[in-house]
N, C-alpha and C positions, 0 to 999 in steps of 0.2 A: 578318488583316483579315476582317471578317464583311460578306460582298456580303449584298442582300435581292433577293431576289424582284420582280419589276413589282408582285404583288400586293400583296406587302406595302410594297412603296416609294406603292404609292397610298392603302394604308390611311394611312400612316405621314400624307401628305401631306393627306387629310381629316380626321385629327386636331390636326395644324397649322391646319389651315383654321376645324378647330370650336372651338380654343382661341382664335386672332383673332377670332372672330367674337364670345365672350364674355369681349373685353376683356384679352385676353394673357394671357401667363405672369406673374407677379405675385409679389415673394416674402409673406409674412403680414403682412397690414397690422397697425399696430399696434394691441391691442385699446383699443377707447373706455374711460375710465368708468364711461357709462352711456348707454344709448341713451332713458330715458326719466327723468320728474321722479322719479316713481313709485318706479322701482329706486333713485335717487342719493338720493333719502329712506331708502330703509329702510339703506345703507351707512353715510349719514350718521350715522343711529342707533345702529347699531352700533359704528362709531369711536367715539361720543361715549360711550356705554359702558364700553368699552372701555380710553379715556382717563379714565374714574369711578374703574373700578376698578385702576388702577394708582394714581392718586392716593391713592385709602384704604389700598390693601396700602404704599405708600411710608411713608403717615404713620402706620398702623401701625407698622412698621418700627423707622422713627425714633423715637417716641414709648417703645415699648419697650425699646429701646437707650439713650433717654435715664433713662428710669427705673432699668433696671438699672445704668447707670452713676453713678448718682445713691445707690441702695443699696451698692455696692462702691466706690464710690470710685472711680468710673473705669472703663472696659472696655477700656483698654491698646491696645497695636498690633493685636494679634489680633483684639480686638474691634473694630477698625474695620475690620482686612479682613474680617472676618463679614459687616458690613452692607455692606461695599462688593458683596460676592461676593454676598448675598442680591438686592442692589438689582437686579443684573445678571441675578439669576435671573429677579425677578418680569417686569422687562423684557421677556425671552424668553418667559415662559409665558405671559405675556398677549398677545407679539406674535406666538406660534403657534395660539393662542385664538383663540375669537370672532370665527371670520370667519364669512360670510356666506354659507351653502350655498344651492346650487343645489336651488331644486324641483323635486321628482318631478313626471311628466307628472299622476299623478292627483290631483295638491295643485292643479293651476291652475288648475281653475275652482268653487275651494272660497272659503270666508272673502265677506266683504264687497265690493261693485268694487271699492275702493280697495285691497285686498288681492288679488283677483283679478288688475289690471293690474299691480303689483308683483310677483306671483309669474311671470307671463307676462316680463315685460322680464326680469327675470332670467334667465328659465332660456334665451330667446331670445340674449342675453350671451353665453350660455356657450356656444351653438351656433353665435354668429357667424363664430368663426376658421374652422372645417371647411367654409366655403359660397363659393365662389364671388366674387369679387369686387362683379358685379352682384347678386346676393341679398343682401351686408353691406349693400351700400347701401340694399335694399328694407328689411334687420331695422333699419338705423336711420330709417326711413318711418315703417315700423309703431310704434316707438317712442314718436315724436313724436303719432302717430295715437292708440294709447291712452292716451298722457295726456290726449288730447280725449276720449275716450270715456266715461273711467271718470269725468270732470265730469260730465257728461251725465246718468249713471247713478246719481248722489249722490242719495238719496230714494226712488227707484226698489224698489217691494216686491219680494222674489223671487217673487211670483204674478206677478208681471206677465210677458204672453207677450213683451215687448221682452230682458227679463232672461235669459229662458230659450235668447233666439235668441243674444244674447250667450256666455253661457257656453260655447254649442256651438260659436260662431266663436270666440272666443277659447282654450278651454279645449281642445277636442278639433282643430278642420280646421287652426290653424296651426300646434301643433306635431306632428300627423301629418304632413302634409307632408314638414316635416323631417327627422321621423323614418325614413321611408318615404326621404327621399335619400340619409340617409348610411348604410342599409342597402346599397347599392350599391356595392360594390367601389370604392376611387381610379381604380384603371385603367382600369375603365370607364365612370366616367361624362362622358367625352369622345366617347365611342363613340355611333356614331348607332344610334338603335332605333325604326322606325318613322318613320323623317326626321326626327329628332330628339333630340339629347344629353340625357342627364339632367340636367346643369347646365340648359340652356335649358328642361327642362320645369319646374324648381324654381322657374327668374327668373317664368316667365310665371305661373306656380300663384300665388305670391308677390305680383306683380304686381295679380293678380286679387284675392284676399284681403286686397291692402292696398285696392282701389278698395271692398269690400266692410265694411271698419272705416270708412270715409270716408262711405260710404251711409248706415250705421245708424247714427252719430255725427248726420249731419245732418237726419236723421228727427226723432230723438231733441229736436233743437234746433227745431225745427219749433215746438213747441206755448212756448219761450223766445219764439221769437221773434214768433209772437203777439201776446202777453203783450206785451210791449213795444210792437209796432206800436197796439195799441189804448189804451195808456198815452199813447204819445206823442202820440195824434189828443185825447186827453182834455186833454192840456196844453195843446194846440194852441186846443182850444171855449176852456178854461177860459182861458185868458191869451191868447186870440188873437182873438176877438171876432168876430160873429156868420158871417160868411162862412165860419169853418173849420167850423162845426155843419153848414152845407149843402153840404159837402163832404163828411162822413162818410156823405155818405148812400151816395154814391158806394165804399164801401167794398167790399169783396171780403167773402162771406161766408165766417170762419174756423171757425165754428162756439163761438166764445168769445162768449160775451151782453158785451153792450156796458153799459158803465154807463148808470144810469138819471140820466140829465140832468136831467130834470124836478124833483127832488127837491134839487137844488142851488141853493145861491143864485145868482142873476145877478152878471154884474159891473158895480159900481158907476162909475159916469161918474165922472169927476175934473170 
């Protein structure tokens, strides 16, 4: 029987204390899908591919099998276990094919948004299992988060300094993070360092960097949503009759020029 030490029976007992504290012992949750639209499109994609090209290599196949048996007179027993045996191959090659790899850290913040956010959920996927219970939960936050973003970002030039701040939160601070956690040893990152466990510093980093995709998402939406508040005061004059015009006067200046009313028709009395 192996006794410990007080010391180490107290270490032992603040390791228990730091694991309840971020949500227990836990065996591997099972992994999602997909944590975002984004990633389950580009899967989608590739299944359906996938399922193309098995169709043409079958009807290939057959096609072939039927012609030659059509020239000889038949392709006999052998020849149907040929295609049988064939069929089973294609099955297999194609269903150790064409999966869907994981992007390198220096591919995420390349291609288009709608590219950039897919390459990001992905490769976030793949880093999900190794984290923590509380940070799975934050990589499927963040997921749901860049799919709001990378809307947002639709039209968006790359000069634009909004784009630029983008790539560096998405493409470079969240998967450092990560990377920078599972550089740390298992065994330690339960272990306190500076009053505080590596797991807990990853939840809070995490934490932060998802309230920081939710900032720049709603920036973003700012000048949408505009747009529309000054649309809807225009429905308001136009089909709402004269009391709503002396309401806009009252308006919040957004800096969007207001349509020129004067240049419209009036509404006609019934």
């Amino acid at each position: 029987m192996v006794y410990e030490t007080p010391e180490q029976q107290m270490q032992s007992a603040r390791r228990s204390l730091a694991t309840q504290r971020d949500g227990g012992t836990h065996r591997p949750a099972p992994r999602r899908a997909s944590i975002g639209k984004a990633s389950a499109e580009v899967k989608t994609k590739a299944l359906l591919k996938k399922v193309r090209n098995i169709a043409l290599a079958l009807l290939a196949l057959y096609v072939g099998a039927g012609i030659t048996g059509a020239i000889i007179g038949g392709i006999g027993f052998w020849g149907v276990m040929t295609v049988v045996a064939l069929t089973a191959f294609v099955f297999a090659m194609f269903t150790a094919t064409g999966k869907v790899k994981v992007p390198q850290r220096a591919e995420l913040k390349q291609g288009n948004p709608h590219q950039m956010v897919a390459r990001t959920e992905l490769w976030l996927e793949a880093q999900r299992p190794a984290l923590p219970p509380p940070a799975q939960a934050l990589i499927d936050r963040l997921g749901v988060q860049l799919d709001a973003l990378g809307l947002q970002l639709k039209g968006l030039g790359d000069n634009e300094p909004a784009m630029a701040e983008v790539r560096e939160l998405v493409g470079e601070y969240i998967p450092e993070t990560i990377d920078n956690y599972r550089k740390i040893p298992q065994h330690l990152r339960q272990e306190e360092y500076a009053g505080k466990t590596a797991d807990q510093r990853l939840t809070e980093s995490l934490e932060k960097l998802s309230g920081e995709v939710d900032r720049v998402t709603r920036r973003l939406a700012e000048g949408a949503l505009d747009d529309l508040a000054i649309k809807s005061r225009y429905l308001e004059y136009r089909y709402g009759g004269a009391e709503a015009l002396e309401d806009m006067t009252e308006m919040p200046d957004t800096g969007v020029p207001l349509p020129d009313f004067s240049a419209m028709p009036a509404k006609q009395e019934r």
